[in-house]
C-alpha positions as CSV (number, residue, x, y, z in Angstrom):
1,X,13.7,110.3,204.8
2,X,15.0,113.7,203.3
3,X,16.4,114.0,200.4
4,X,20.3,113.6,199.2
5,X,22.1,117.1,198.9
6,X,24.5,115.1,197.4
7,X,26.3,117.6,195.0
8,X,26.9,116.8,191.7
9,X,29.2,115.2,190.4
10,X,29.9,112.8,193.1
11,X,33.5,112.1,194.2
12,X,34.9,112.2,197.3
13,X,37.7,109.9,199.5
14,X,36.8,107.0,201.1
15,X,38.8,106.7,204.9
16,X,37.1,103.5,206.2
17,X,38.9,100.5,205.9
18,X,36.9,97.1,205.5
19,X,38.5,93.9,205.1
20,X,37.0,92.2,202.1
21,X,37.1,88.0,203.0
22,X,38.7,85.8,200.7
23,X,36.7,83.9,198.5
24,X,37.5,80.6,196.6
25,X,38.8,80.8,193.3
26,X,37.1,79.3,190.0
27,X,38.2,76.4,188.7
28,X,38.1,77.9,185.0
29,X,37.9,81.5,183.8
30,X,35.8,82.1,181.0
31,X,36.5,85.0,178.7
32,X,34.3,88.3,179.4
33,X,36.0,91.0,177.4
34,X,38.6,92.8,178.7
35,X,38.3,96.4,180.7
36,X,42.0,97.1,179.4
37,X,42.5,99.3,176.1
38,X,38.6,100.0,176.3
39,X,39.2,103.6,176.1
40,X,41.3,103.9,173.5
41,X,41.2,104.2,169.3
42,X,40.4,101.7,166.9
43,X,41.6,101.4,163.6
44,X,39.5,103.9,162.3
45,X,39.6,107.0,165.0
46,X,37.3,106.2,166.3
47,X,37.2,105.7,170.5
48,X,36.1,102.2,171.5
49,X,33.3,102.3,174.2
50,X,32.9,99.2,175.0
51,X,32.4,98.4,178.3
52,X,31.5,95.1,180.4
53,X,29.0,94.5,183.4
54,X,29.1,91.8,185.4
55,X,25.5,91.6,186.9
56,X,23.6,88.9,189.0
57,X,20.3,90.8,187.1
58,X,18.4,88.0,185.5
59,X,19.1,87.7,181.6
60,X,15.9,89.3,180.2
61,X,16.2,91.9,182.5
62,X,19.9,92.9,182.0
63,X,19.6,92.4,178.1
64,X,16.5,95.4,178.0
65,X,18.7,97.7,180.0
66,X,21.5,97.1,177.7
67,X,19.5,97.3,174.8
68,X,18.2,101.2,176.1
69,X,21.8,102.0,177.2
70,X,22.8,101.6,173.7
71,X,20.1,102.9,171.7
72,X,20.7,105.8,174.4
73,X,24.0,106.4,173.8
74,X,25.4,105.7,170.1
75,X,28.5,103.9,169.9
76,X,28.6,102.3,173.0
77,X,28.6,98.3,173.1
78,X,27.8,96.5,176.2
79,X,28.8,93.1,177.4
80,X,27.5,91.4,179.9
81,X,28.6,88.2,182.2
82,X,26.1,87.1,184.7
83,X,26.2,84.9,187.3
84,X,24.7,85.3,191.2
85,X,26.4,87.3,193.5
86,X,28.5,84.9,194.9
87,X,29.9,83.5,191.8
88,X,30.6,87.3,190.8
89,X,33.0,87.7,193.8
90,X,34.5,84.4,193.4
91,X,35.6,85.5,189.7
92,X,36.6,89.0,190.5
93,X,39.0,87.3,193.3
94,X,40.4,85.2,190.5
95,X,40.6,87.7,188.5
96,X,42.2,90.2,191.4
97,X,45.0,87.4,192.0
98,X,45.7,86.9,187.9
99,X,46.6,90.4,187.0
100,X,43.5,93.0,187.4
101,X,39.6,93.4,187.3
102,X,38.0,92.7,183.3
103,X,34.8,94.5,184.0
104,X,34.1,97.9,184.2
105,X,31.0,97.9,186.1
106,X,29.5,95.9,188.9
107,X,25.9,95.6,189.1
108,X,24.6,93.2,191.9
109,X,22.6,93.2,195.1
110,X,24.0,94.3,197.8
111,X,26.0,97.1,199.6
112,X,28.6,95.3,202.2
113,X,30.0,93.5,199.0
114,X,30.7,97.3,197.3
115,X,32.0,98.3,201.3
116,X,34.4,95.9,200.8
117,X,35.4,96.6,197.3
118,X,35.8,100.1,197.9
119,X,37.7,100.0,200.8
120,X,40.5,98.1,199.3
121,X,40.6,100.6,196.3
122,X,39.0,98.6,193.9
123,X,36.4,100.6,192.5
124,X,36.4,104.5,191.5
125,X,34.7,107.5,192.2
126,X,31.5,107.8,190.8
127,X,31.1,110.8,188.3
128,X,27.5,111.2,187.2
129,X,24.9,113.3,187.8
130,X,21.6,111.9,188.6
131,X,22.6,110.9,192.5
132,X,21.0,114.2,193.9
133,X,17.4,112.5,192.9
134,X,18.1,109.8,195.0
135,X,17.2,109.3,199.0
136,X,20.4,109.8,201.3
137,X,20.7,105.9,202.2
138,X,21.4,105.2,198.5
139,X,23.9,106.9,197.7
140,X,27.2,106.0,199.1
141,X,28.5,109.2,201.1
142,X,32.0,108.8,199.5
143,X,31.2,108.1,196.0
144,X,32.1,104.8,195.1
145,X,28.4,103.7,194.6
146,X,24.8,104.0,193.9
147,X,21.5,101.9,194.8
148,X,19.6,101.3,191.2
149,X,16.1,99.6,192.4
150,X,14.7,98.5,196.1
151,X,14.1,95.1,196.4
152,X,11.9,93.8,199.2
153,X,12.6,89.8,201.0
154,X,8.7,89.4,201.2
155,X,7.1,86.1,202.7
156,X,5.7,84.4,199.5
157,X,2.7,81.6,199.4
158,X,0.8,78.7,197.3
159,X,-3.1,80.1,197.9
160,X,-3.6,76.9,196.9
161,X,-1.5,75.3,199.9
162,X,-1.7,78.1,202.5
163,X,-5.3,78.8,203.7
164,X,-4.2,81.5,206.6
165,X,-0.6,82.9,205.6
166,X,1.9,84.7,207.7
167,X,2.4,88.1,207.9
168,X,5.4,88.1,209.8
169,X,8.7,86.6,210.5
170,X,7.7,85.2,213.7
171,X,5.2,83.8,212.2
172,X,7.4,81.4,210.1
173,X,8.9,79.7,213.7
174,X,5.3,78.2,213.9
175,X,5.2,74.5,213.5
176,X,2.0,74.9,211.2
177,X,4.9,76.1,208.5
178,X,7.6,72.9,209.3
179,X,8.4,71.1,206.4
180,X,6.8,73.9,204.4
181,X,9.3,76.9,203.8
182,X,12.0,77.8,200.9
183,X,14.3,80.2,201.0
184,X,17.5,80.9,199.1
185,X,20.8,80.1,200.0
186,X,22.7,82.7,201.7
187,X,26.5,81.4,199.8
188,X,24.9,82.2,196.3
189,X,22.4,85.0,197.0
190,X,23.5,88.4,197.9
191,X,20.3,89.5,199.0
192,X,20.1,86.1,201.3
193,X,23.5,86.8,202.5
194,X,22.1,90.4,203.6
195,X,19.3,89.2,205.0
196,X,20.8,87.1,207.5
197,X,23.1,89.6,208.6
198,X,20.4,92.5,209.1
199,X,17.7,89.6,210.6
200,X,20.1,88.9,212.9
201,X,20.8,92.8,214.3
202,X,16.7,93.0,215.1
203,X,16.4,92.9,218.9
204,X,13.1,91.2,217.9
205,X,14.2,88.3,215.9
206,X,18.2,87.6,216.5
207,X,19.3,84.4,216.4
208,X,16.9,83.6,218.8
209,X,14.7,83.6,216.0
210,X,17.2,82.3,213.1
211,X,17.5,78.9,215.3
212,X,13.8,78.5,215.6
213,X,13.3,79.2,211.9
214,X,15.9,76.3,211.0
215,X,14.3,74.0,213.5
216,X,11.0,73.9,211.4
217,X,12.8,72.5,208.5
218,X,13.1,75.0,205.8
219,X,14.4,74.0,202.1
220,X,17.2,75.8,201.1
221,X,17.2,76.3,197.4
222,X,20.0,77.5,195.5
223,X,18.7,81.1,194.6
224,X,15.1,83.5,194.8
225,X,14.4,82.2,191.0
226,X,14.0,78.5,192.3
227,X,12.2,79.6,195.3
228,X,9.5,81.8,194.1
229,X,9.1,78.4,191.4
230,X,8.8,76.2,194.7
231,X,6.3,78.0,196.0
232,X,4.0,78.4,192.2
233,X,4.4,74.8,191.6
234,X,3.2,74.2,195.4
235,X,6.2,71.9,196.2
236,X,6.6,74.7,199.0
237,X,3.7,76.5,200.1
238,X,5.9,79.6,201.8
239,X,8.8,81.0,200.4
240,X,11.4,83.6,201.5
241,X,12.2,85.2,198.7
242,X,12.5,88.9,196.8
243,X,9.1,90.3,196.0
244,X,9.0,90.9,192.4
245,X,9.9,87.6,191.4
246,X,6.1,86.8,193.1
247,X,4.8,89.6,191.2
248,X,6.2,88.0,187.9
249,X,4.7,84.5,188.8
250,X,1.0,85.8,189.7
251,X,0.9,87.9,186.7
252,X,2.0,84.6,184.6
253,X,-1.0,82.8,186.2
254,X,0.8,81.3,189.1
255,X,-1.6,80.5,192.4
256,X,0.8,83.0,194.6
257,X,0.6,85.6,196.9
258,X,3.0,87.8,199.5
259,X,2.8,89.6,202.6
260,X,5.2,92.2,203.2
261,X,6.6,91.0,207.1
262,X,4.6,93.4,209.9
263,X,8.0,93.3,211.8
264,X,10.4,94.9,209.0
265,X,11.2,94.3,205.7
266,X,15.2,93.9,204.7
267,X,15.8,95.3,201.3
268,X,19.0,95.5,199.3
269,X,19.3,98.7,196.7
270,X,21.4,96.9,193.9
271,X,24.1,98.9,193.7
272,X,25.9,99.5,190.9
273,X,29.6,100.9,190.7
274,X,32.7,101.4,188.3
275,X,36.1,99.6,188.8
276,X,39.1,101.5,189.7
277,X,41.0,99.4,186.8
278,X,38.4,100.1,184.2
279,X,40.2,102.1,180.8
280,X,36.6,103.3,180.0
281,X,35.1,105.1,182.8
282,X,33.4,107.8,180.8
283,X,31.2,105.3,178.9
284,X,31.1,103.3,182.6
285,X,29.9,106.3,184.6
286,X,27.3,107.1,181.7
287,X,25.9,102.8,182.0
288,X,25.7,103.7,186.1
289,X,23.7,107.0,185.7
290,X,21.0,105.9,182.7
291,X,20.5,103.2,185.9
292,X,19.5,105.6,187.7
293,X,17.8,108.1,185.0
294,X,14.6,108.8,184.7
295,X,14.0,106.3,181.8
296,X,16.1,103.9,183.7
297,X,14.0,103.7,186.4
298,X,10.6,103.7,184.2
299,X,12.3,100.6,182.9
300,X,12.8,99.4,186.4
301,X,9.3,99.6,187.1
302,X,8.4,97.6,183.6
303,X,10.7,95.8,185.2
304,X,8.4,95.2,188.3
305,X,10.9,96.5,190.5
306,X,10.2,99.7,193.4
307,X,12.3,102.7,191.8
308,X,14.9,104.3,193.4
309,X,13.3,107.8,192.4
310,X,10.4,109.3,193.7
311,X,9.4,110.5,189.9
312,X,8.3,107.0,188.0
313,X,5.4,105.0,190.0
314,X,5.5,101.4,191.0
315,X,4.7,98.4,189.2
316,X,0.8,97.8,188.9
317,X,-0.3,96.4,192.2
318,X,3.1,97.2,194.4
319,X,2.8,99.5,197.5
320,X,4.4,102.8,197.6
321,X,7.5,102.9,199.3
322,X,6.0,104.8,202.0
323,X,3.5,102.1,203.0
324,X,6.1,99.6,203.8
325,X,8.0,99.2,207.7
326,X,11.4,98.8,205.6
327,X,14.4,97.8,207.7
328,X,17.5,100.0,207.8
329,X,20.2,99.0,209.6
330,X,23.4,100.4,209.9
331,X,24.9,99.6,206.7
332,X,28.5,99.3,208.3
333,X,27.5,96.8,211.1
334,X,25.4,94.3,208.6
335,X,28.9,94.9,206.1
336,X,31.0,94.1,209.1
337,X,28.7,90.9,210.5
338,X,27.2,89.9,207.0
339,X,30.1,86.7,206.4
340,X,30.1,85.7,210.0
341,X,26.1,85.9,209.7
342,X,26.1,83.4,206.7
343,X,27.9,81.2,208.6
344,X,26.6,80.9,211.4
345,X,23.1,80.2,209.0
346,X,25.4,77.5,207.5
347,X,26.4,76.0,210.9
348,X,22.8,75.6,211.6
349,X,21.3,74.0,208.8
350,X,24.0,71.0,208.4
């Protein structure tokens, strides 16, 4: 892949129009901190830069980025609501029907969801300036986001359960695996939800392929967390499931393995982006680029994720970027399929 010539600093218009679907509204809305006023003084002078990020990054993780933001950047305060990428969308279309958007920056796994949010105006265009050290396919061409980390669907197993483990999708349609495979559930994970979609577009697999791999019985767990703990407890000796959470596991001790699928790997970037109705988009912009800083992405890879920069390594024992037969679709046919493509899973499994 060549590089981005993306110039700095990005902005640029968005003329695509994608229809973001309608998702059900909580039940209760807990306070997060709100995005209005963030910009202006307090009592004292001084301007307010707090910001909050609505993230479906695990805890830890989020809380050590937070904590280098701020010791980055003096005066900024970050707050944080997290929740998995469905639950994020549900709240923001609460929050879209109640009056306006309360965070200032969105930090969650996959790019059809930032499509959709950009096309109907609801986030802004980026202004930072660490883009142009980024790869072409993760930097949205019209500004409105940025990938932060690549993370890899991997085929996960028990060595203690599975004596000769797949190495590819197809492989999982064998009936040596019924009764045997997790995988996370495509209505709560982002990167499940993208996976179906892009599976689906592969002349090789399809849903050809999707029916058979329903047919031998897989669990469907609520997100990757509980899978990749399926699969170290040996509950489930294969899991379908994001590759540093294996990585995390076997260097806690856990009896597990991956394979990287021969016949592609889907990856989401984890974009992040700033919303259109955030009052603090200097301090927002500045959260988005340390992302995708140098130091931010040497914590990405402490982090035991694959960088988004070509600059910083890869976690201990992870393959070079280079090494790996990653899948890339066209983003605006899996943003375009990826809700039929969940359910059409969904029809299947009931």
């Amino acid at each position: 892949m060549q590089r981005s010539t993306t110039s700095r600093p990005i902005a640029r218009t968005r003329s695509a129009v994608l229809s973001l679907t309608a998702v059900s509204a909580l039940a209760a809305l807990t306070a997060c901190g709100s995005a209005a006023g963030d910009d202006t003084a307090d009592a004292g002078g001084e301007t307010n830069q707090t910001i909050t990020v609505y993230t479906s990054e695990p805890q830890a993780k989020i809380d050590e980025i937070v904590s280098a933001f701020e010791e980055q950047h003096d005066g900024a305060n970050v707050e944080v609501f997290r929740a998995a990428t469905g639950e994020l969308k549900a709240r923001l279309a609460t929050e879209q029907e109640s009056g306006g958007i309360q965070a200032d920056v969105l930090l969650a796994a996959d790019v059809p969801t930032f499509e959709a949010y950009a096309a109907e105006g609801a986030l802004a265009e980026l202004d930072i300036d660490n883009a142009g050290d980024l790869e072409d396919n993760l930097v949205d061409k019209e500004g409105f986001w940025v990938g932060t980390r690549i993370i890899p669907t991997v085929i996960a197993y028990n060595t203690e359960v599975i004596s000769d483990a797949p190495t590819s999708w197809a492989e999982l349609t064998n009936a040596e695996y019924s009764g045997q495979i997790a995988m996370p559930n495509p209505d709560v994970s982002g990167a499940a939800a993208f996976n179906t979609a892009v599976w689906l577009a592969e002349d090789d697999l399809g849903e050809t392929w999707l029916e058979d791999l329903v047919a031998n019985d897989p669990t469907v767990l609520e997100s990757n967390g509980p899978v990749g703990q399926a699969v170290a407890g040996g509950t489930n000796g294969i899991g379908i499931v994001v590759d540093y959470v294996i990585r995390e596991l076997a260097e806690q001790g856990s009896p597990v393995d991956l394979e990287y699928p021969t016949d592609g790997v889907p990856y989401v970037s984890q974009p992040a982006g700033v919303f259109a109705d955030s009052e603090n988009q200097e301090t927002a912009n500045a959260f988005v680029d340390f992302l995708i800083s140098e130091q931010g992405q040497q914590l990405a890879v402490e982090q035991s994720y694959l960088p988004v920069r070509g600059d910083v390594g890869v976690p201990e024992g992870a393959p070079e970027l280079a090494e790996l037969n990653l899948l890339d679709p066209d983003l605006n046919e899996i943003a375009a399929t990826q809700n039929d493509a969940v359910d059409l899973f969904n029809s299947m499994v009931r």
